[in-house]
mmJSON file of the N, C-alpha and C atoms, coordinates in Angstrom:
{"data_MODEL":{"atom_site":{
"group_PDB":["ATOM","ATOM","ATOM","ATOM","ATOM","ATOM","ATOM","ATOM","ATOM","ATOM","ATOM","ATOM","ATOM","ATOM","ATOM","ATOM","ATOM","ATOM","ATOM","ATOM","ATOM","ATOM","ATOM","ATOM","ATOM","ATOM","ATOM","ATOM","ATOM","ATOM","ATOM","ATOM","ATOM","ATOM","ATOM","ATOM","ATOM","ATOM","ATOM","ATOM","ATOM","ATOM","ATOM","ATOM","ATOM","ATOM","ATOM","ATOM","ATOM","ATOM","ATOM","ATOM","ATOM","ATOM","ATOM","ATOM","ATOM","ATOM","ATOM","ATOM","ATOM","ATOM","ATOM","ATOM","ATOM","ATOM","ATOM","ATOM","ATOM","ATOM","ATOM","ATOM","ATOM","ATOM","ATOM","ATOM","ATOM","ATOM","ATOM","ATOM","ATOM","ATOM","ATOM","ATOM","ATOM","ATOM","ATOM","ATOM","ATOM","ATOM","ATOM","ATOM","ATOM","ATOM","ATOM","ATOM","ATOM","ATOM","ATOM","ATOM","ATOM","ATOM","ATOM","ATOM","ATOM","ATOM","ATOM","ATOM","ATOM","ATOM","ATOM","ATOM","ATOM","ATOM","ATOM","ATOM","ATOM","ATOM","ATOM","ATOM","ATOM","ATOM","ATOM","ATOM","ATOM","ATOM","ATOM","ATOM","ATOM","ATOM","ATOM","ATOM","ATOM","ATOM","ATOM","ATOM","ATOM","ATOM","ATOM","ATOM","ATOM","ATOM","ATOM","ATOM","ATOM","ATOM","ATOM","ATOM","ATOM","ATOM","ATOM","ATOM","ATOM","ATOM","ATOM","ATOM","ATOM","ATOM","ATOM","ATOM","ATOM","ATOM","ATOM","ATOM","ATOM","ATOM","ATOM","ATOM","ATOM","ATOM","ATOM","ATOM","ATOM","ATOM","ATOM","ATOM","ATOM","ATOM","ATOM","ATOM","ATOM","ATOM","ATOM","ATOM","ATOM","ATOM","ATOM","ATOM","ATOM","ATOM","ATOM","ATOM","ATOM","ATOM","ATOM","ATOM","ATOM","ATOM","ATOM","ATOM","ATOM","ATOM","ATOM","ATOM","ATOM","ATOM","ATOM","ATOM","ATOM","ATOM","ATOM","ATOM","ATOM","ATOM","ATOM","ATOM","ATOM","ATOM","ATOM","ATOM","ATOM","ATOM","ATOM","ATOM","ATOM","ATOM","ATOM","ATOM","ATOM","ATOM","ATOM","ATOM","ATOM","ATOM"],
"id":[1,2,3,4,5,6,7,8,9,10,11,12,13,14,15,16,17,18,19,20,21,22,23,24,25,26,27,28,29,30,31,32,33,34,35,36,37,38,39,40,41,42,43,44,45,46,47,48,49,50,51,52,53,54,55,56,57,58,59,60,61,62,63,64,65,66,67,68,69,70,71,72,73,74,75,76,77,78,79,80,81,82,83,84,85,86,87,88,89,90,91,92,93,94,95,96,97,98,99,100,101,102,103,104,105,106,107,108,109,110,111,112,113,114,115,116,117,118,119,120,121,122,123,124,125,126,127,128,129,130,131,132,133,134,135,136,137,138,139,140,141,142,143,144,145,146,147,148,149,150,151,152,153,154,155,156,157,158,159,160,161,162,163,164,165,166,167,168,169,170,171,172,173,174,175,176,177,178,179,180,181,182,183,184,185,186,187,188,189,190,191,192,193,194,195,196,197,198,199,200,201,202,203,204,205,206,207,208,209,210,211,212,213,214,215,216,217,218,219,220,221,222,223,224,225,226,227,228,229,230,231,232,233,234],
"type_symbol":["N","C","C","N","C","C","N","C","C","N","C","C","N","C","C","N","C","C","N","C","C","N","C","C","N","C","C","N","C","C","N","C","C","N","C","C","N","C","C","N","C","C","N","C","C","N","C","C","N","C","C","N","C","C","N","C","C","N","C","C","N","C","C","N","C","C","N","C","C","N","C","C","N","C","C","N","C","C","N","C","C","N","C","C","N","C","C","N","C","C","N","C","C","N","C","C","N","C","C","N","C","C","N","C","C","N","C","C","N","C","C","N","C","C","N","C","C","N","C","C","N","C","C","N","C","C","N","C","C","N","C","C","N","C","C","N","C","C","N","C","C","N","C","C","N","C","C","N","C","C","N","C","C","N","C","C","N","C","C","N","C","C","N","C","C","N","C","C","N","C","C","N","C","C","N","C","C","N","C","C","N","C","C","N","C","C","N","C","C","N","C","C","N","C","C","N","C","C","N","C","C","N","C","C","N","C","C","N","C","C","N","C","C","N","C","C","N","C","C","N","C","C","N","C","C","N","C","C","N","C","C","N","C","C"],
"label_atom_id":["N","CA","C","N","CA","C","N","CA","C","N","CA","C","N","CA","C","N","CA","C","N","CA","C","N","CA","C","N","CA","C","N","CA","C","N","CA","C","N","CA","C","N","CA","C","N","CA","C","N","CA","C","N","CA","C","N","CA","C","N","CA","C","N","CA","C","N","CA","C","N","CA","C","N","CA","C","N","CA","C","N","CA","C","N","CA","C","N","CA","C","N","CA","C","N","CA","C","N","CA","C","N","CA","C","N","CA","C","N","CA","C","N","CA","C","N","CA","C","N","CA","C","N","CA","C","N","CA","C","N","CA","C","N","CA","C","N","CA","C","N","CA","C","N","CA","C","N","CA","C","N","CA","C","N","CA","C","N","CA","C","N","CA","C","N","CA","C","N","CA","C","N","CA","C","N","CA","C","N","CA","C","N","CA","C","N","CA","C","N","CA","C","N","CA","C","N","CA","C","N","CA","C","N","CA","C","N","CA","C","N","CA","C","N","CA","C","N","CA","C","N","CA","C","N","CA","C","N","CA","C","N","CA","C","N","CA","C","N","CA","C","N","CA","C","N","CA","C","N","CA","C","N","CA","C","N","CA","C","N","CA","C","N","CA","C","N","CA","C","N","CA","C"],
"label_alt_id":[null,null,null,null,null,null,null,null,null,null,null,null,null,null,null,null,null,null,null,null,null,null,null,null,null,null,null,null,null,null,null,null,null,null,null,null,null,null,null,null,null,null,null,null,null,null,null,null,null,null,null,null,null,null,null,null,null,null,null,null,null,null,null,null,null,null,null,null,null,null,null,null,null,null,null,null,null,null,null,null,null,null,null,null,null,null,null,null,null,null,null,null,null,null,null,null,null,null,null,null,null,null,null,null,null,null,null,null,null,null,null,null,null,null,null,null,null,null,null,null,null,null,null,null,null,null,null,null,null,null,null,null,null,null,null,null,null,null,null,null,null,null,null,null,null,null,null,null,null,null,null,null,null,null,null,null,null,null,null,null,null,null,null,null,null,null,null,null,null,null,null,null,null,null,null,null,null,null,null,null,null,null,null,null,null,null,null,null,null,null,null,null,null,null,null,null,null,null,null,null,null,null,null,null,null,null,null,null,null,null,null,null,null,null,null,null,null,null,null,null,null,null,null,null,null,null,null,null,null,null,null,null,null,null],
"label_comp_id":["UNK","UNK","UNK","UNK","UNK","UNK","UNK","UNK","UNK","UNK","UNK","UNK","UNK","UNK","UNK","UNK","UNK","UNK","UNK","UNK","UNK","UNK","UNK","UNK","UNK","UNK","UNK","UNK","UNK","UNK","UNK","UNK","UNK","UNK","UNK","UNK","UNK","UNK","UNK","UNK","UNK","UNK","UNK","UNK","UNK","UNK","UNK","UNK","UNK","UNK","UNK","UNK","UNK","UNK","UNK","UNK","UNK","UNK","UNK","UNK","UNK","UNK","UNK","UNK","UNK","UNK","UNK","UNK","UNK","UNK","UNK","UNK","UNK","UNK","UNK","UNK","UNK","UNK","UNK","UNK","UNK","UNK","UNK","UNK","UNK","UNK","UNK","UNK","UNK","UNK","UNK","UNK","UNK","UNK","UNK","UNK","UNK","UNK","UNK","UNK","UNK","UNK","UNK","UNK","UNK","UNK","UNK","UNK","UNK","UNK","UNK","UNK","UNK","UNK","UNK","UNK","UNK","UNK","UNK","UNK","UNK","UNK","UNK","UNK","UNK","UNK","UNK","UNK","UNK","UNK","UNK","UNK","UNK","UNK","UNK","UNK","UNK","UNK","UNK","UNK","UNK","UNK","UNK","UNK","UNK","UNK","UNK","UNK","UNK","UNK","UNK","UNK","UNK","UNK","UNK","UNK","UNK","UNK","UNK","UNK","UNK","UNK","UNK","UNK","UNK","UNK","UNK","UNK","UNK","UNK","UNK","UNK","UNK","UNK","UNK","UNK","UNK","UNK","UNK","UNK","UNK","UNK","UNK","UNK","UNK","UNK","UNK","UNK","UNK","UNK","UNK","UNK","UNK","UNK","UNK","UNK","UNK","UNK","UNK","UNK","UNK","UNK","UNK","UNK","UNK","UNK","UNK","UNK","UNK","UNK","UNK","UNK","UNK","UNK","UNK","UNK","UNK","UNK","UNK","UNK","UNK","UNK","UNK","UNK","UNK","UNK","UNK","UNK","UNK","UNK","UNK","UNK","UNK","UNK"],
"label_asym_id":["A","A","A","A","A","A","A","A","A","A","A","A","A","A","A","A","A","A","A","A","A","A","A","A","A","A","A","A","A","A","A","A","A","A","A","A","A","A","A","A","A","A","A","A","A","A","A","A","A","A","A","A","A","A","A","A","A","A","A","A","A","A","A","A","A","A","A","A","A","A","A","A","A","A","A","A","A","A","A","A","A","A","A","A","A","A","A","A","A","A","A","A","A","A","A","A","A","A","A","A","A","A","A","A","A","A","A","A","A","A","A","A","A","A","A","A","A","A","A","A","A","A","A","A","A","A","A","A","A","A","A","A","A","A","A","A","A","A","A","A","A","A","A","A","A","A","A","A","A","A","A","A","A","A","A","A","A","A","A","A","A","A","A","A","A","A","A","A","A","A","A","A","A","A","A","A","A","A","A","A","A","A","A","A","A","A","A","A","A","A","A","A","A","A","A","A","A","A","A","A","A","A","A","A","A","A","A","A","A","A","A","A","A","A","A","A","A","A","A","A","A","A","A","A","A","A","A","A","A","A","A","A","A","A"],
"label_entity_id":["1","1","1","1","1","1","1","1","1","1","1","1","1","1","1","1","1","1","1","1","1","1","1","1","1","1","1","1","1","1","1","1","1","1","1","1","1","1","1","1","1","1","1","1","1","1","1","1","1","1","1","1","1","1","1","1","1","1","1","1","1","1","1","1","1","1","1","1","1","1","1","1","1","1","1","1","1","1","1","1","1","1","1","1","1","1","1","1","1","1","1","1","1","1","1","1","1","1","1","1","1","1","1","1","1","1","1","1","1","1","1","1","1","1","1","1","1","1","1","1","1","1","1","1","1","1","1","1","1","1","1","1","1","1","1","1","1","1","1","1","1","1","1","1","1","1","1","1","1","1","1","1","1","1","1","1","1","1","1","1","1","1","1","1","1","1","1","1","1","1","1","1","1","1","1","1","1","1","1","1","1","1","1","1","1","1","1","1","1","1","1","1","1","1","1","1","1","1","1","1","1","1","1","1","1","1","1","1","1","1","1","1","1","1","1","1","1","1","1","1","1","1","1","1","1","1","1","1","1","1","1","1","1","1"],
"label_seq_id":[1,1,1,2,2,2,3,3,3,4,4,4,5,5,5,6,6,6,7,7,7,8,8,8,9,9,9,10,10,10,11,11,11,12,12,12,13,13,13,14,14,14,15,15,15,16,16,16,17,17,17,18,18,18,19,19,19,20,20,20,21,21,21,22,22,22,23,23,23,24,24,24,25,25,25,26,26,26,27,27,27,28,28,28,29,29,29,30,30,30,31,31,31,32,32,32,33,33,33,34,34,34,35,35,35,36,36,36,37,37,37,38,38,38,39,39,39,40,40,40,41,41,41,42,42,42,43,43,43,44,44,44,45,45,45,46,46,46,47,47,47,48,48,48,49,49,49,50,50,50,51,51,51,52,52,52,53,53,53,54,54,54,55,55,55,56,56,56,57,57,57,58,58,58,59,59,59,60,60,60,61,61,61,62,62,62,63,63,63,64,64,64,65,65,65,66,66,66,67,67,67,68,68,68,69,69,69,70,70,70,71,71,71,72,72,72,73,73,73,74,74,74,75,75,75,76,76,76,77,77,77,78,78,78],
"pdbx_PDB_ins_code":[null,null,null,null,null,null,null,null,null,null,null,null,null,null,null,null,null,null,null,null,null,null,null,null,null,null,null,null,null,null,null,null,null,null,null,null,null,null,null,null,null,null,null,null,null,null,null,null,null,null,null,null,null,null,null,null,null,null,null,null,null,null,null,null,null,null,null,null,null,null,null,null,null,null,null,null,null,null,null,null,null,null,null,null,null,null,null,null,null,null,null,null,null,null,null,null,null,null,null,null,null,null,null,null,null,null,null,null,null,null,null,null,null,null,null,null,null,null,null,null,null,null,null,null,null,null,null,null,null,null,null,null,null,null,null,null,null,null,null,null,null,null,null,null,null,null,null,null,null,null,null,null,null,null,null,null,null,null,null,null,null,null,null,null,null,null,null,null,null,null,null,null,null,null,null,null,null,null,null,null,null,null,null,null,null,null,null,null,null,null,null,null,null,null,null,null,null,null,null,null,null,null,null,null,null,null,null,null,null,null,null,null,null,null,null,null,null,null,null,null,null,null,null,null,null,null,null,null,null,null,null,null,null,null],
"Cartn_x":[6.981,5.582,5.107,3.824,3.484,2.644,2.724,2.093,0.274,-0.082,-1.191,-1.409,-0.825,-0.57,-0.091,0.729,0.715,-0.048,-0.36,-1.908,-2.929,-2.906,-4.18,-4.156,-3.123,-1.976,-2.423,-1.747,-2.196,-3.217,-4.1,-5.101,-6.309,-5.739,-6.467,-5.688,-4.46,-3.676,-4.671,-5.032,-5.255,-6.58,-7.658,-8.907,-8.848,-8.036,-7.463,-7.623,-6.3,-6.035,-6.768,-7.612,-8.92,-9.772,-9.944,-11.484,-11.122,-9.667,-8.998,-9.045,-8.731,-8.605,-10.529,-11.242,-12.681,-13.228,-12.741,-13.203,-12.753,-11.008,-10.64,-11.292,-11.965,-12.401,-13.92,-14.514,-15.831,-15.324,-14.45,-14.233,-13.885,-12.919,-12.594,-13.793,-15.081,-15.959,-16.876,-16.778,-17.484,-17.517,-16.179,-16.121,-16.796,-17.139,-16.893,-18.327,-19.34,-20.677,-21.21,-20.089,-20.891,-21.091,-21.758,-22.33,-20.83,-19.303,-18.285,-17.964,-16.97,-16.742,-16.268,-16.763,-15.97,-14.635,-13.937,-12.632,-11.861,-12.296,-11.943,-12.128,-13.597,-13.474,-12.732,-12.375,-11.748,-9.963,-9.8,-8.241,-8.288,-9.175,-9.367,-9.201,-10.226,-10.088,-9.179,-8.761,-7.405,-6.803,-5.91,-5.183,-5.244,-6.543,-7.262,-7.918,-7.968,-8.485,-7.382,-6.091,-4.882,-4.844,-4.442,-4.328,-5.172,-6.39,-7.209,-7.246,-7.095,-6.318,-5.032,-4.172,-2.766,-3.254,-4.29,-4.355,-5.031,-6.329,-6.683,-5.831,-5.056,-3.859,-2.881,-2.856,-1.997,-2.389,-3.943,-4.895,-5.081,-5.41,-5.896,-4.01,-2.802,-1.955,-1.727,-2.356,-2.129,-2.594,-4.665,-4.971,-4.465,-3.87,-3.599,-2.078,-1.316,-0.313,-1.003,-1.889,-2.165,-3.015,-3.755,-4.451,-3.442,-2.211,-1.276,-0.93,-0.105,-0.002,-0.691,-2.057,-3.152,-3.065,-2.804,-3.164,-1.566,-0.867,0.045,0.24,-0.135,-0.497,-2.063,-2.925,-3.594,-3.02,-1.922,-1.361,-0.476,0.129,1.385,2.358,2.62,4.182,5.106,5.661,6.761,6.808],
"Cartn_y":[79.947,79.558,79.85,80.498,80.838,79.286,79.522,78.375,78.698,79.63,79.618,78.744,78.78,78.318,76.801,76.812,75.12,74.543,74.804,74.226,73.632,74.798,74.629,73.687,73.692,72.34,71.23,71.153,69.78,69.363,70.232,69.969,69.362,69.946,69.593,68.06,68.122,66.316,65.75,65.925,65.242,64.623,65.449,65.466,64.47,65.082,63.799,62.352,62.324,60.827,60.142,60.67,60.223,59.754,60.499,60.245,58.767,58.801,57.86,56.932,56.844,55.581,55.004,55.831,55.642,55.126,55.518,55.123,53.594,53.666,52.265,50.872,51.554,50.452,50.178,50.968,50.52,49.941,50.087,48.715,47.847,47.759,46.724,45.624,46.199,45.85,45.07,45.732,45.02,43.689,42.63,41.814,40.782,41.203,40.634,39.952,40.911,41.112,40.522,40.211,39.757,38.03,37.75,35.938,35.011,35.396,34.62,33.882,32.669,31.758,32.913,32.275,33.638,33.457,32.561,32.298,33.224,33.014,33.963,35.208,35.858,37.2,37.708,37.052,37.497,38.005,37.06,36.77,37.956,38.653,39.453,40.884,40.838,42.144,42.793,41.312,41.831,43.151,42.731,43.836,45.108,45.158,46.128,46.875,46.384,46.645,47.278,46.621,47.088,48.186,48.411,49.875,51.323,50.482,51.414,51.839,51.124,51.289,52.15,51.849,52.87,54.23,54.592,55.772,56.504,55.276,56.072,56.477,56.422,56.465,58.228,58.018,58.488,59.81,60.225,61.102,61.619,60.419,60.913,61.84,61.199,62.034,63.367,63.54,64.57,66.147,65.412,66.313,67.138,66.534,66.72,67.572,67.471,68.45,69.945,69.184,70.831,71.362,70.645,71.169,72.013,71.727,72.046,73.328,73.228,74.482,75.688,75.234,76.405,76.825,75.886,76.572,76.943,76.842,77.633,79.341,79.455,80.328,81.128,80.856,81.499,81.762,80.961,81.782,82.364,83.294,83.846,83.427,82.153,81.33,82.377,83.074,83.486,84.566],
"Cartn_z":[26.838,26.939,28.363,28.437,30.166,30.548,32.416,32.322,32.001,31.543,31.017,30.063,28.91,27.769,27.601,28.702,29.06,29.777,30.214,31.245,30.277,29.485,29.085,27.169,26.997,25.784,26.614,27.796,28.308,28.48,29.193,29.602,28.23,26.967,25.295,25.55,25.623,24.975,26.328,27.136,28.361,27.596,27.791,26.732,25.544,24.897,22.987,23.518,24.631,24.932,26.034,26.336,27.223,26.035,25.551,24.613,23.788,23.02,22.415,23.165,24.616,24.981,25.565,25.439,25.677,24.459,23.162,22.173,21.927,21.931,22.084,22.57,24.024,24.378,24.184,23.854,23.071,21.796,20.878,19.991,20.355,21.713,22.026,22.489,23.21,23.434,22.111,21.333,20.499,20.141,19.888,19.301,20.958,21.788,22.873,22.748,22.473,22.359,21.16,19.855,18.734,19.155,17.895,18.356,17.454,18.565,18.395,19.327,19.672,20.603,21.874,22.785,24.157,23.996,23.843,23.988,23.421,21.857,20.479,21.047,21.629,21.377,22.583,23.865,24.966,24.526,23.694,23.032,22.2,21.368,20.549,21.149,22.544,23.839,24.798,24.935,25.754,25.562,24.105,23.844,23.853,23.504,23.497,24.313,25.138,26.644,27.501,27.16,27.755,27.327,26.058,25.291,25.592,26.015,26.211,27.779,28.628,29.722,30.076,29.138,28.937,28.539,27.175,27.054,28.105,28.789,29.855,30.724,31.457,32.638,31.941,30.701,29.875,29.886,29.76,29.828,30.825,31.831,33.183,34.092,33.424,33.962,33.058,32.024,31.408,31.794,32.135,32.866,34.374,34.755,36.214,35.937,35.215,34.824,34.289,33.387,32.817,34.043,34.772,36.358,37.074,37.154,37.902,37.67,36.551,35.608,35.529,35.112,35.451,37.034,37.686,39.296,39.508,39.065,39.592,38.571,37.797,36.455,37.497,38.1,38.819,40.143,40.929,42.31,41.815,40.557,40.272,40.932,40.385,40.346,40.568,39.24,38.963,39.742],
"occupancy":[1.0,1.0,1.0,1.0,1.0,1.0,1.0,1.0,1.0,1.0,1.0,1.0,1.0,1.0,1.0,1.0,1.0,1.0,1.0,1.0,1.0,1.0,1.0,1.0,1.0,1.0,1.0,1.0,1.0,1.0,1.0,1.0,1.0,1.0,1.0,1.0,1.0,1.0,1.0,1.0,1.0,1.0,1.0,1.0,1.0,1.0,1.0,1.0,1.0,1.0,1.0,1.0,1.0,1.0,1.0,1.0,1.0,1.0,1.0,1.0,1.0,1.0,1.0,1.0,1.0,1.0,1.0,1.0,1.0,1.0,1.0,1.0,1.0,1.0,1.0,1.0,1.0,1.0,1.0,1.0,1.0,1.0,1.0,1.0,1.0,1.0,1.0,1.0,1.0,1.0,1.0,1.0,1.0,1.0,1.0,1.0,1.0,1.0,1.0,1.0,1.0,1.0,1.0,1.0,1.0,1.0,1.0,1.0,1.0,1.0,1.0,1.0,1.0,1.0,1.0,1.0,1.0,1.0,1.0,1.0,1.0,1.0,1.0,1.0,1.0,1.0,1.0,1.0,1.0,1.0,1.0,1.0,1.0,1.0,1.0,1.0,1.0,1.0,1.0,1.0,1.0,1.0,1.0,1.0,1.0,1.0,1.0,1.0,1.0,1.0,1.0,1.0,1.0,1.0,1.0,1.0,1.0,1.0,1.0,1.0,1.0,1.0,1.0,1.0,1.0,1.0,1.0,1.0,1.0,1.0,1.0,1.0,1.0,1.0,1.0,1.0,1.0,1.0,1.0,1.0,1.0,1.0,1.0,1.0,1.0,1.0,1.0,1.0,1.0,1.0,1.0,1.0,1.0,1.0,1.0,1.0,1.0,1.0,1.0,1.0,1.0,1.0,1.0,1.0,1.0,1.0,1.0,1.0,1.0,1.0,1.0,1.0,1.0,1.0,1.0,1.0,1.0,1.0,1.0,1.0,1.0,1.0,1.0,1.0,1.0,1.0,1.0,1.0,1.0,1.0,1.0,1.0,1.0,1.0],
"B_iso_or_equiv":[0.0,0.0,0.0,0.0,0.0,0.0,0.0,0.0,0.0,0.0,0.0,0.0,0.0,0.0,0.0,0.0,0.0,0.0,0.0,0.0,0.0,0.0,0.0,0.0,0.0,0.0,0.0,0.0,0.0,0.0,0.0,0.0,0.0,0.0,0.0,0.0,0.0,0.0,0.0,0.0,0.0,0.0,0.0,0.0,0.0,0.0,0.0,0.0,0.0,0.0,0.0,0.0,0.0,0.0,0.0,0.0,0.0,0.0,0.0,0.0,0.0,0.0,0.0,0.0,0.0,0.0,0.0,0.0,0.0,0.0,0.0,0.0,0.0,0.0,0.0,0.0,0.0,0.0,0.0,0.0,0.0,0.0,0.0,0.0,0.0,0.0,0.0,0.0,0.0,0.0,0.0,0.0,0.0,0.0,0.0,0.0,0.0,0.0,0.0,0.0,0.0,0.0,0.0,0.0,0.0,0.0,0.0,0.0,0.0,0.0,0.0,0.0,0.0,0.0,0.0,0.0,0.0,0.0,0.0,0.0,0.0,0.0,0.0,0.0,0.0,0.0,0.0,0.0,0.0,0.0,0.0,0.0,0.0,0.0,0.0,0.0,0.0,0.0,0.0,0.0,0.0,0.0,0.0,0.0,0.0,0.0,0.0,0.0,0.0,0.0,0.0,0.0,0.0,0.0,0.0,0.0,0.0,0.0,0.0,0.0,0.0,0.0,0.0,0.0,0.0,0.0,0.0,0.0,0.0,0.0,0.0,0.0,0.0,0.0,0.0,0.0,0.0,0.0,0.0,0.0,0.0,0.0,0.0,0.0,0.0,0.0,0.0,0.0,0.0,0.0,0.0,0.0,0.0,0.0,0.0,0.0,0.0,0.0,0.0,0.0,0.0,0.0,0.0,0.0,0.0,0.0,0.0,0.0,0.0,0.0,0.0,0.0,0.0,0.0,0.0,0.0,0.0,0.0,0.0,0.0,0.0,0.0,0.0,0.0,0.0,0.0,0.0,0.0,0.0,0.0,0.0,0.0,0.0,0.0],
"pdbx_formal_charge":[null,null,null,null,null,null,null,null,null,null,null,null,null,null,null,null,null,null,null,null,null,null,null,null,null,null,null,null,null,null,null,null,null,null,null,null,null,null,null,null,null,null,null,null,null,null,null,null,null,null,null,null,null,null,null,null,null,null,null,null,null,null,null,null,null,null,null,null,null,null,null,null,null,null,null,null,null,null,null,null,null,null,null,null,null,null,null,null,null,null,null,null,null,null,null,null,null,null,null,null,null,null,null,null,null,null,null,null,null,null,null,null,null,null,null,null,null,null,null,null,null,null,null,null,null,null,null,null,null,null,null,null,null,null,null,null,null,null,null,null,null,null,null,null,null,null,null,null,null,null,null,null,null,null,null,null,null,null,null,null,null,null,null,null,null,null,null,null,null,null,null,null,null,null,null,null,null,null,null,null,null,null,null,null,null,null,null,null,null,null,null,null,null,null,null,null,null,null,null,null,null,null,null,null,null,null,null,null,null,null,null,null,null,null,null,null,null,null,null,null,null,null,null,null,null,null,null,null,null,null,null,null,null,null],
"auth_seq_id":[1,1,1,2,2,2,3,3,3,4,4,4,5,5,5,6,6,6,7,7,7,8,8,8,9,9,9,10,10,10,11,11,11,12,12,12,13,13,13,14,14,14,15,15,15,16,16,16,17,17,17,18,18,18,19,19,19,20,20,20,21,21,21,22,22,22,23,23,23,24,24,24,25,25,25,26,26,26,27,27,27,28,28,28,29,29,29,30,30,30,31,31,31,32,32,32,33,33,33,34,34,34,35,35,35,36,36,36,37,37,37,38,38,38,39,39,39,40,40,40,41,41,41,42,42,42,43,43,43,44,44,44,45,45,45,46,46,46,47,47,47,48,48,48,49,49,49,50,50,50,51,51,51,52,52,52,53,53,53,54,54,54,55,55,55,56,56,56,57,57,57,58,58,58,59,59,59,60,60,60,61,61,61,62,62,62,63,63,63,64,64,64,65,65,65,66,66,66,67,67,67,68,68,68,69,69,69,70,70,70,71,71,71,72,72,72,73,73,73,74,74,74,75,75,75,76,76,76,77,77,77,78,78,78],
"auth_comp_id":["UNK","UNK","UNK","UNK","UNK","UNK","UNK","UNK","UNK","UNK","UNK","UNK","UNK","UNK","UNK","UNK","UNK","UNK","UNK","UNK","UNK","UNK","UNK","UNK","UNK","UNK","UNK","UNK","UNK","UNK","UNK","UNK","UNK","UNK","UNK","UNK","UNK","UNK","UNK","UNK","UNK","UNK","UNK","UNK","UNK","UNK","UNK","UNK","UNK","UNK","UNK","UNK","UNK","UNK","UNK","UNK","UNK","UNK","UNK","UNK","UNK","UNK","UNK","UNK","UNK","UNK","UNK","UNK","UNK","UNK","UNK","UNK","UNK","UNK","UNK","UNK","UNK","UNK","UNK","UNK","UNK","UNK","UNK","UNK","UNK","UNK","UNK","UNK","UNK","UNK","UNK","UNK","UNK","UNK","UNK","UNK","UNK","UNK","UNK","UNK","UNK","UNK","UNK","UNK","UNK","UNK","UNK","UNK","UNK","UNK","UNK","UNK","UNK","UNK","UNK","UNK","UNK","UNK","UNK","UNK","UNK","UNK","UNK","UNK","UNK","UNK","UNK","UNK","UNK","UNK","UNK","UNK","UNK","UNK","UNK","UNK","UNK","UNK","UNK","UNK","UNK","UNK","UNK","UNK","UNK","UNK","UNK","UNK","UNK","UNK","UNK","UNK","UNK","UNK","UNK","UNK","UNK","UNK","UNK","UNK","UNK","UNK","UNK","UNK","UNK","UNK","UNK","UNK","UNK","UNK","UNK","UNK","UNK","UNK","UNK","UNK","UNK","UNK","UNK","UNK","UNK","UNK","UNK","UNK","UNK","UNK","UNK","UNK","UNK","UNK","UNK","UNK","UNK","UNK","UNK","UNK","UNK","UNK","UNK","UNK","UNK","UNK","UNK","UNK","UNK","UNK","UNK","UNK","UNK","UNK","UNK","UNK","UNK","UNK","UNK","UNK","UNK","UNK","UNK","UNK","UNK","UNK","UNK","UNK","UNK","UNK","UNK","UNK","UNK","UNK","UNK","UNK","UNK","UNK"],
"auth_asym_id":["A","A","A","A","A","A","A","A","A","A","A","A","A","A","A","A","A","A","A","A","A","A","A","A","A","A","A","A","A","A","A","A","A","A","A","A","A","A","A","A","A","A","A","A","A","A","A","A","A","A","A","A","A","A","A","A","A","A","A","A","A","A","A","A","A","A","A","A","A","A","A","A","A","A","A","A","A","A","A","A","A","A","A","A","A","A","A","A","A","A","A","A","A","A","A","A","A","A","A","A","A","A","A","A","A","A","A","A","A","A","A","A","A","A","A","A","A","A","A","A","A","A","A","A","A","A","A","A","A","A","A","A","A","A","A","A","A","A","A","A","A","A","A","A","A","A","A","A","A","A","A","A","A","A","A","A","A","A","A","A","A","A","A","A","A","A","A","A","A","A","A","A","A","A","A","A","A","A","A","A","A","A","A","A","A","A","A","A","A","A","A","A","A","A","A","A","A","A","A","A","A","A","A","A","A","A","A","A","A","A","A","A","A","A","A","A","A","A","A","A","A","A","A","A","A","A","A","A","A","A","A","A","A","A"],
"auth_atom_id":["N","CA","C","N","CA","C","N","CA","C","N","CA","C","N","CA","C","N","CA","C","N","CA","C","N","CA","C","N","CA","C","N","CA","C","N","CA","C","N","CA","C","N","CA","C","N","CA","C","N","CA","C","N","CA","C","N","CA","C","N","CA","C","N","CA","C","N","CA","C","N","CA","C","N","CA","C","N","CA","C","N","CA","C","N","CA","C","N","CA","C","N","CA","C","N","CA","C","N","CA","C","N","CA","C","N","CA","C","N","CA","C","N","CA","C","N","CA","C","N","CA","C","N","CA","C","N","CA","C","N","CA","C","N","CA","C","N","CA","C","N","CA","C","N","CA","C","N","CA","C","N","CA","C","N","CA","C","N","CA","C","N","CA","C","N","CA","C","N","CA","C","N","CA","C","N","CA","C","N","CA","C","N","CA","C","N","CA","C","N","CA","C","N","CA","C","N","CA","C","N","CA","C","N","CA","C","N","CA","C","N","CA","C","N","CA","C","N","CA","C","N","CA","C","N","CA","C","N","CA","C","N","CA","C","N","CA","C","N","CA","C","N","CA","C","N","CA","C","N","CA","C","N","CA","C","N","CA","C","N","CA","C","N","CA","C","N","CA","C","N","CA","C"],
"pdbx_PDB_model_num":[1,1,1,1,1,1,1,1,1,1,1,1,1,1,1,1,1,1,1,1,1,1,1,1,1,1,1,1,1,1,1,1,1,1,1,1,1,1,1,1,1,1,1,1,1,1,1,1,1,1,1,1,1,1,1,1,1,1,1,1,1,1,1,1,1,1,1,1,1,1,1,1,1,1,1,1,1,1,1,1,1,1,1,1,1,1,1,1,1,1,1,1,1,1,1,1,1,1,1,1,1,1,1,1,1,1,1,1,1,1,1,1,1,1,1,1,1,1,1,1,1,1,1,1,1,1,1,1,1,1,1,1,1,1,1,1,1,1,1,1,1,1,1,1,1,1,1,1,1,1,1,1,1,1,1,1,1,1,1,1,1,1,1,1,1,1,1,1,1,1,1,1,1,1,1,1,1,1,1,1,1,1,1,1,1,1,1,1,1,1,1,1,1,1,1,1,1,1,1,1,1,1,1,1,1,1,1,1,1,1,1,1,1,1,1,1,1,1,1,1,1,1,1,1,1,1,1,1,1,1,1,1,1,1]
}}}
């Protein structure tokens, strides 16, 4: 595989699991906002908030590999 080709794999999973964890947390948001006890819906967010936190992190290191890749695939690495 060149690192063209991987750069730019990652740089898509990087994208996937960004968006996933952006989406995550707008549901997670939701229950926060409906007319439930705060207690309930905070207990409800958490988790979710975490998760969505992890994919962000997850994403945000994904891009930066396939960043890499590509820039070393444009200074002819090999």
């Amino acid at each position: 595989m060149s690192l063209m080709s991987a750069g730019v794999t990652w740089l898509g999973l990087g994208l996937t699991v960004g968006t996933a964890g952006l989406v995550t947390y707008g549901l997670a948001v939701l229950p926060c906002s409906a007319t439930v006890r705060q207690e309930d819906a905070e207990l409800a967010c958490r988790p979710a908030r975490r998760t969505a936190l992890a994919l962000g992190l997850v994403g945000a290191a994904a891009l930066v590999v396939g960043t890499v890749f590509l820039v070393l695939h444009v200074t002819d690495f090999r």
